[in-house]
NUTOR-286132 format. One record per residue: residue number from 0; x, y, z of N, C-alpha, C in turn. Coordinates in Angstrom, 2 decimals. Layout:
BEGIN
NUM / X / Y / Z / X / Y / Z / X / Y / Z
...
//
This chain:
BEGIN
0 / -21.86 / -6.23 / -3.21 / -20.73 / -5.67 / -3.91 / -20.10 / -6.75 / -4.78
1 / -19.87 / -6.44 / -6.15 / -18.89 / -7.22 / -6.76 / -17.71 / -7.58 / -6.22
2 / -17.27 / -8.74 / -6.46 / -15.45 / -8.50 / -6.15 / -14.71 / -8.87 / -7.43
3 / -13.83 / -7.73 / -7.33 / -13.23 / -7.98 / -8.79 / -12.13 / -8.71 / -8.91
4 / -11.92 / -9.28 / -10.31 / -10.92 / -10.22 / -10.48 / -9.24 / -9.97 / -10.78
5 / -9.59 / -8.96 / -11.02 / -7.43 / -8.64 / -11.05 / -7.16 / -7.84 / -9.62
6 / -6.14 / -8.53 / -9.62 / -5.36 / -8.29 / -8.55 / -4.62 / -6.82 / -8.60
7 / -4.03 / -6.29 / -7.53 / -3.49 / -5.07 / -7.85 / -2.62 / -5.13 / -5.80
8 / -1.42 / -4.20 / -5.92 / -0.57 / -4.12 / -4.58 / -1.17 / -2.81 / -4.46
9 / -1.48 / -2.41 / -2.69 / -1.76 / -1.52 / -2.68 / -0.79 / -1.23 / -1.21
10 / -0.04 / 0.35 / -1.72 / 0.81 / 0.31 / -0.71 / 0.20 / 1.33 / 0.22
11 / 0.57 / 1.51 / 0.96 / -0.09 / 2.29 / 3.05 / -0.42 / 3.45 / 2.46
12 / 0.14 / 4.43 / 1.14 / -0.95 / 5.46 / 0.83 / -2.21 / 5.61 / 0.43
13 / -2.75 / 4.04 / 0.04 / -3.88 / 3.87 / -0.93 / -5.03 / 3.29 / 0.78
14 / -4.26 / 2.23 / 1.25 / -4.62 / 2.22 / 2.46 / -5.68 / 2.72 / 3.76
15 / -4.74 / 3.92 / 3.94 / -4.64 / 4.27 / 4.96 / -6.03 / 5.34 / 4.58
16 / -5.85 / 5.85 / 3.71 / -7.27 / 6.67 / 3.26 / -8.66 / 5.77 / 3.37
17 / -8.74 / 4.98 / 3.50 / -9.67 / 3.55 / 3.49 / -10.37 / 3.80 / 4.92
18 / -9.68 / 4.02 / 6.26 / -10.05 / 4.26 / 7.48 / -9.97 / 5.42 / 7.79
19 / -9.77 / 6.50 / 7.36 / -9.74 / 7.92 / 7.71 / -10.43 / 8.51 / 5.90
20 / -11.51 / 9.60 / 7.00 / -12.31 / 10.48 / 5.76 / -11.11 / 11.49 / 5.38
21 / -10.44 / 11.63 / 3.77 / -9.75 / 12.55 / 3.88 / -9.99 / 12.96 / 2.49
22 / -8.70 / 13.55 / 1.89 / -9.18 / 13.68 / 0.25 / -9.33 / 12.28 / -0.44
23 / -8.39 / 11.15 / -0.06 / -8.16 / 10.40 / -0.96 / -9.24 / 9.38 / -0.87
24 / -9.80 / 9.53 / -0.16 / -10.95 / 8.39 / 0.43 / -11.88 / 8.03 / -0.64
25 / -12.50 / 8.35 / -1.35 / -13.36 / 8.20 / -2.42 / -12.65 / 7.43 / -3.31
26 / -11.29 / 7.69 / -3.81 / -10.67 / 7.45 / -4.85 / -10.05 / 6.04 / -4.31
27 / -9.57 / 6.13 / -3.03 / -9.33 / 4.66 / -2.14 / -10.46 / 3.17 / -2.47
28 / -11.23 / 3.76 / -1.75 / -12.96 / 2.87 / -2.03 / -13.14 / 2.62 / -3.05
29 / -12.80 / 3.55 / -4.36 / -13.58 / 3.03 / -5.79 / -12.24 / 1.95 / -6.72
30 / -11.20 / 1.98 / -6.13 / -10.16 / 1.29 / -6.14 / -10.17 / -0.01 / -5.65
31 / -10.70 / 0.13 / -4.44 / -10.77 / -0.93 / -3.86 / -11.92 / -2.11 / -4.71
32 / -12.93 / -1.60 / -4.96 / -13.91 / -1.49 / -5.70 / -13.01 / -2.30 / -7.53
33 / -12.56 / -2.03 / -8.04 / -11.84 / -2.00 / -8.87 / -10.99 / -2.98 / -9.14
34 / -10.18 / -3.44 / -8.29 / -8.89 / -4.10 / -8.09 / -9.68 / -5.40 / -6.49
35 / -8.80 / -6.26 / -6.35 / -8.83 / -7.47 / -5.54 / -7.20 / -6.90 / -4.01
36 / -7.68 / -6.16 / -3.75 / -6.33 / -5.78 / -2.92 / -5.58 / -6.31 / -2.13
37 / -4.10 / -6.05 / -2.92 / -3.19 / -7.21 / -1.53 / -2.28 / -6.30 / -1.47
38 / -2.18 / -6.46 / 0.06 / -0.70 / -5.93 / 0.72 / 0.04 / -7.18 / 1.46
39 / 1.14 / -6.51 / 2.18 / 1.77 / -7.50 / 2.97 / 1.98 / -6.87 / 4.50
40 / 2.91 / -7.57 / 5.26 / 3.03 / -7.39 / 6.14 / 3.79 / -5.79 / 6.32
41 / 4.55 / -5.76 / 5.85 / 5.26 / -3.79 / 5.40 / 4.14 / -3.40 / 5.61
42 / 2.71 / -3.12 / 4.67 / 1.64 / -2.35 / 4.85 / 1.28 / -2.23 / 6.06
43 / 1.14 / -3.47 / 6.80 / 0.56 / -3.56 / 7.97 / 1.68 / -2.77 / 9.04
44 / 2.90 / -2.81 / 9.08 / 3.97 / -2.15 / 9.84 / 3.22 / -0.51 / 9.81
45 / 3.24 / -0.36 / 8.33 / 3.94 / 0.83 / 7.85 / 1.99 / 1.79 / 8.30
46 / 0.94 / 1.10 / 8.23 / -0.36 / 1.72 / 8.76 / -0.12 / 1.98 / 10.65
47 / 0.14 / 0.81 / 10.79 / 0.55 / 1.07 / 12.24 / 1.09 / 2.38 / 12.48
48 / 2.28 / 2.84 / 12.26 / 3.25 / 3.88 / 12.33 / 2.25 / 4.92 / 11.83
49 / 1.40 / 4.96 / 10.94 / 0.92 / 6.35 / 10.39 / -0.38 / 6.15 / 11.11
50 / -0.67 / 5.21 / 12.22 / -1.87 / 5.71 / 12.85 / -1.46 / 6.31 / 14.29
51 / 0.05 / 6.12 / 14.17 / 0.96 / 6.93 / 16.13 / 1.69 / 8.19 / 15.45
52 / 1.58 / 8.26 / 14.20 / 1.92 / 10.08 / 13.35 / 0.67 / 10.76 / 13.69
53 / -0.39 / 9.88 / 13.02 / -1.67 / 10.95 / 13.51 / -1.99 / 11.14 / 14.70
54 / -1.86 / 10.04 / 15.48 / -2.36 / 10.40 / 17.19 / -1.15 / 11.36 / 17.32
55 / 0.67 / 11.47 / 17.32 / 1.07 / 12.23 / 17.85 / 1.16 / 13.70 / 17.11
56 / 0.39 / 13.87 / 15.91 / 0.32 / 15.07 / 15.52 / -1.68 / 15.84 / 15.69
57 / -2.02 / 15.10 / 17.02 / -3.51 / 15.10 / 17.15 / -4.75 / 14.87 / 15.81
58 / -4.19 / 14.43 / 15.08 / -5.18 / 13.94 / 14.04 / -5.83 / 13.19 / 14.20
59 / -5.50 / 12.37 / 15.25 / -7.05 / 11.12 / 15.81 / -6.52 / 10.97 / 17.42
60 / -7.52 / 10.52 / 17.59 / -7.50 / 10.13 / 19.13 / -6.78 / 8.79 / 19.22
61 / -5.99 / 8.81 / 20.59 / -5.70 / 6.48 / 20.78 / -6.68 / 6.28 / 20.60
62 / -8.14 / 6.57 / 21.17 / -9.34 / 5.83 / 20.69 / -9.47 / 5.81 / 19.39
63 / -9.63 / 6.50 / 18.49 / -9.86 / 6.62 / 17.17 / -8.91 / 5.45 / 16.63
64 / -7.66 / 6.20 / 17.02 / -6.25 / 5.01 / 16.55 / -6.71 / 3.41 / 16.78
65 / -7.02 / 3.49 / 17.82 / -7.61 / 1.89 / 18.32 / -8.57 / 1.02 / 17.59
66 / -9.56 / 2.25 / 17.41 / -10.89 / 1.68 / 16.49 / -10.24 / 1.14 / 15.13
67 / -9.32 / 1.99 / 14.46 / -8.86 / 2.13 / 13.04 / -8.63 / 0.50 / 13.47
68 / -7.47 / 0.52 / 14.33 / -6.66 / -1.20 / 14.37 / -7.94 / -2.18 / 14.18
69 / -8.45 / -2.15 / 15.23 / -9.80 / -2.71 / 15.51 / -10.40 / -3.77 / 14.11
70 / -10.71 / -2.14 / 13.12 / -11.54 / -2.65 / 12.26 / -10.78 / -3.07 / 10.59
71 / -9.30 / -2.62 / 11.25 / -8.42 / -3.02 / 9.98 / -7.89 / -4.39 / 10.34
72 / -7.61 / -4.88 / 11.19 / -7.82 / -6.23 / 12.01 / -9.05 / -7.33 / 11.06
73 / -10.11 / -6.51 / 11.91 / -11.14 / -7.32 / 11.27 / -11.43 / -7.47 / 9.77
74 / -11.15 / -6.83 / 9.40 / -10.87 / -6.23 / 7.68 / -9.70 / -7.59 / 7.33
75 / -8.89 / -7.75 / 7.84 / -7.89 / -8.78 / 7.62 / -8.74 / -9.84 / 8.14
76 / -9.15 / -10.10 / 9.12 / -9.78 / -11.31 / 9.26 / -10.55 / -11.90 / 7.71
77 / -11.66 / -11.02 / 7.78 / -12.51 / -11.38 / 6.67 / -12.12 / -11.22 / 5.03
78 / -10.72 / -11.36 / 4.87 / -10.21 / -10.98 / 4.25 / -10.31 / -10.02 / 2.91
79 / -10.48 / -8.96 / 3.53 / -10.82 / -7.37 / 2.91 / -9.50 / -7.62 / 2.00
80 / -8.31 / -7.64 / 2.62 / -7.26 / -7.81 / 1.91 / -6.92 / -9.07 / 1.78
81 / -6.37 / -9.28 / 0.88 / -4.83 / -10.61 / 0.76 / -3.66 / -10.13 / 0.72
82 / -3.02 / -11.03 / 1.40 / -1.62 / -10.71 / 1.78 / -0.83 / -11.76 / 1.11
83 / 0.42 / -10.98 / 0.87 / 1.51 / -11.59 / 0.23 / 2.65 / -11.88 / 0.89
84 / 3.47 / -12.51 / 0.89 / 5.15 / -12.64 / 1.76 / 5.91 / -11.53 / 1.23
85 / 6.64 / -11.56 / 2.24 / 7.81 / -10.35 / 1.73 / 9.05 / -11.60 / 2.01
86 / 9.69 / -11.69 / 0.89 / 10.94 / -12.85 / 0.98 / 12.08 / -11.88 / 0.65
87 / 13.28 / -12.98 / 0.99 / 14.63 / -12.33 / 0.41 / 14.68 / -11.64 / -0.74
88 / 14.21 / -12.81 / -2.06 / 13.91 / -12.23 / -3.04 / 13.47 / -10.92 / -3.92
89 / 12.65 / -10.29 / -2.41 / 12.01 / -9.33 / -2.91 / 13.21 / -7.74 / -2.24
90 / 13.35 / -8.13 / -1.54 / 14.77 / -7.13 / -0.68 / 16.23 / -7.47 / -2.13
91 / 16.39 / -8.73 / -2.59 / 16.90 / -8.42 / -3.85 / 16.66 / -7.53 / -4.62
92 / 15.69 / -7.95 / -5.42 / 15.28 / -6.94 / -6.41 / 15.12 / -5.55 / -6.03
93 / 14.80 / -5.26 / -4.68 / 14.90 / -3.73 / -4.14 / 16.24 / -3.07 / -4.10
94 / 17.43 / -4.14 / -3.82 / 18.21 / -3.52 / -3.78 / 19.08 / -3.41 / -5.07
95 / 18.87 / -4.13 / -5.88 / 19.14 / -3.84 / -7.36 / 18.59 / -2.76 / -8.11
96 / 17.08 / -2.40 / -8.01 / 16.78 / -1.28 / -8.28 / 17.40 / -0.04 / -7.81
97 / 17.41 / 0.03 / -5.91 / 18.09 / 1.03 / -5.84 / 19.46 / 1.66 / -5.98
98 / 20.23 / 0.50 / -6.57 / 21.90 / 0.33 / -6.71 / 21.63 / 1.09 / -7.88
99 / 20.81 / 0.53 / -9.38 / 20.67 / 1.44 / -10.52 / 20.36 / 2.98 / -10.33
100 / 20.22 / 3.58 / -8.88 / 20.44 / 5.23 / -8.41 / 19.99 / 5.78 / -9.81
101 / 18.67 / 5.18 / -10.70 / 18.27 / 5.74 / -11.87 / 16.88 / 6.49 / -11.52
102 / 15.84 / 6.35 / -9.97 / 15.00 / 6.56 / -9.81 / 15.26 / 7.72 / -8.59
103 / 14.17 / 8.36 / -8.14 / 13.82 / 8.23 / -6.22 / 13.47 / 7.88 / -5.98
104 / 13.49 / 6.40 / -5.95 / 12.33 / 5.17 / -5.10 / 13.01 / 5.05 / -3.79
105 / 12.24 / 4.67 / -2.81 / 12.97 / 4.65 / -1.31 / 12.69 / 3.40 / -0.89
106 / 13.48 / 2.95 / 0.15 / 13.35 / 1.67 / 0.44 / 12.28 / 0.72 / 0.76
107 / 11.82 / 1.33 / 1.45 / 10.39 / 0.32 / 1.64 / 9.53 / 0.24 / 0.38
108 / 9.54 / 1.81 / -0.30 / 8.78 / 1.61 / -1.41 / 8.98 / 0.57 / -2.73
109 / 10.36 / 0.75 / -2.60 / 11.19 / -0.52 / -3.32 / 11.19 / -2.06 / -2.99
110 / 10.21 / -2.07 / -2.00 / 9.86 / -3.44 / -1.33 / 8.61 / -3.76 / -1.76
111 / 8.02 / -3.11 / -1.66 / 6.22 / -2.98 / -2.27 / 6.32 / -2.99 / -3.24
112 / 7.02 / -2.46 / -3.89 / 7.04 / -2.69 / -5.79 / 7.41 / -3.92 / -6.18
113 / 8.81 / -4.23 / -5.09 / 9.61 / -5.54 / -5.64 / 8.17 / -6.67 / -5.28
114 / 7.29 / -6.82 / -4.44 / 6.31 / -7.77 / -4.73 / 5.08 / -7.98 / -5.27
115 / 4.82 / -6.24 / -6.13 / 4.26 / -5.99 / -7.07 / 4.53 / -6.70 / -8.44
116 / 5.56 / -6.30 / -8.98 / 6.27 / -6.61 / -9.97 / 6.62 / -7.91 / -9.92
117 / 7.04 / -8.86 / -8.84 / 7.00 / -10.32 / -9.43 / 5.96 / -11.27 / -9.53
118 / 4.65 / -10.51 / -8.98 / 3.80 / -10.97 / -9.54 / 2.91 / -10.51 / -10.73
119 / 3.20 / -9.97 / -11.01 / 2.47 / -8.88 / -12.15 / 1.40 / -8.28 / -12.09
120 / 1.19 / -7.59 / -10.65 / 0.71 / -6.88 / -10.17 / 0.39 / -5.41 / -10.56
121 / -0.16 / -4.71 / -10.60 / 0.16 / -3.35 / -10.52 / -0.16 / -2.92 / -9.70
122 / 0.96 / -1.65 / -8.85 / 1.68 / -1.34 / -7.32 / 0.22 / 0.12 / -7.78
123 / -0.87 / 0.37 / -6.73 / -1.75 / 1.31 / -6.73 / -1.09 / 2.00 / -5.74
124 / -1.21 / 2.99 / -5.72 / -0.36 / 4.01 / -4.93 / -1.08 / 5.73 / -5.15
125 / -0.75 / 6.35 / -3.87 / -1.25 / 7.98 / -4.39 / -0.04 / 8.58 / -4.55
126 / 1.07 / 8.05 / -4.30 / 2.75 / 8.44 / -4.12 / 3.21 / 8.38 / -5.43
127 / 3.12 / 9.80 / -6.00 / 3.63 / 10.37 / -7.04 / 5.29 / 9.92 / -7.69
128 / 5.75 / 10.18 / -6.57 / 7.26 / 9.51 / -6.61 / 7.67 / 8.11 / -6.66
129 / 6.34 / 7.32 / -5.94 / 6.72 / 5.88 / -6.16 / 6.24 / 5.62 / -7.57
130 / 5.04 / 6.14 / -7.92 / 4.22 / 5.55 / -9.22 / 5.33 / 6.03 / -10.20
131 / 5.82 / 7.18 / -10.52 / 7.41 / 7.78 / -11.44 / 8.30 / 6.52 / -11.44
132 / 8.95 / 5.94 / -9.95 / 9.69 / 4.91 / -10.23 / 8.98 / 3.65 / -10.80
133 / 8.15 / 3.81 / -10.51 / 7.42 / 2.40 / -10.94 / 7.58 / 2.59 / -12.25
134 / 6.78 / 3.30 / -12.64 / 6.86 / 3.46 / -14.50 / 8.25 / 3.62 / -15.40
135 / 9.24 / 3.95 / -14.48 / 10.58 / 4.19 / -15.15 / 11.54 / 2.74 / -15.08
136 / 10.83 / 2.41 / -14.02 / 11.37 / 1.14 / -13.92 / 10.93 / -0.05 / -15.04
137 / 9.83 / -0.06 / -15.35 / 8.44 / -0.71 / -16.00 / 7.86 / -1.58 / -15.62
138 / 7.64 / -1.17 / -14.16 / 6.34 / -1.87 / -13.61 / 4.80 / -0.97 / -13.81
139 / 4.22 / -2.12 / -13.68 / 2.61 / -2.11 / -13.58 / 2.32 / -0.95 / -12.54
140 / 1.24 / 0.18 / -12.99 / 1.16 / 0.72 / -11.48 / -0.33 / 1.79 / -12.19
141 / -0.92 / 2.23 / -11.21 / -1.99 / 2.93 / -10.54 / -1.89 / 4.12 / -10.08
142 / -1.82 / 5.78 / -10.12 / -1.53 / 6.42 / -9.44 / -2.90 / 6.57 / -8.79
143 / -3.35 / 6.68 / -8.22 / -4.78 / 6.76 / -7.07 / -4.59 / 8.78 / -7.15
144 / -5.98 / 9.25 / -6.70 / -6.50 / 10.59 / -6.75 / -6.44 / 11.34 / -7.81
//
């Protein structure tokens, strides 16, 4: 496989399709494919949480859930992804955006962007509503599917 040279943020919607066959999965992979992917530690929170939504709405098994960790773990080991810091800085700029009450960006999403955008990133996302703020804002961004 190639690995490509621009960078791109990819937040827990672009993700999470990566370890589960769903619609977005194809469009995940060829992205991935595409872009050099970095998340941060939020991603990693925020996959966690949507792999104990699916176990508690029976969409995967703890085993399944387990495997996912397992191999998204190892995926971080070998660094599938790069990771970025989440600093003060970036909870600044989130909260300046959301003070301008000019978007619907939501908080965390406003965190993922804020370390999109100071690096000049573009935030890949399947979140219709984040990619809207992104662009209204004028950041760099990706809508995925």
């Amino acid at each position: 496989m190639n690995v490509a040279e621009a960078y791109a943020y990819f937040d827990t919607s672009v993700v999470a399709p990566l370890y589960r066959d769903e619609a977005l999965t194809t469009a995940a992979e060829l992205l991935q494919q595409q872009y050099r992917p970095i998340i941060s530690l939020l991603t990693e929170v925020e996959l966690a949480s949507t792999l104990a939504r699916w176990v508690r709405m029976n969409e995967l098994s703890n085993d399944q859930a387990a495997s996912v960790d397992k191999t998204f773990s190892e995926d971080l080991r070998l660094k599938v992804f790069e990771r970025a810091d989440l600093q003060d800085r970036h909870y600044w700029q989130a909260r300046t955006w959301l003070q301008q009450r000019s978007t619907s960006l939501r908080t965390l999403d406003a965190l993922h962007l804020a370390i999109a955008a100071e690096n000049g990133w573009p935030i890949v996302t399947a979140d219709r509503q984040l990619q809207e703020a992104a662009e209204a804002l004028g950041c760099r961004n990706h809508l995925a599917g």
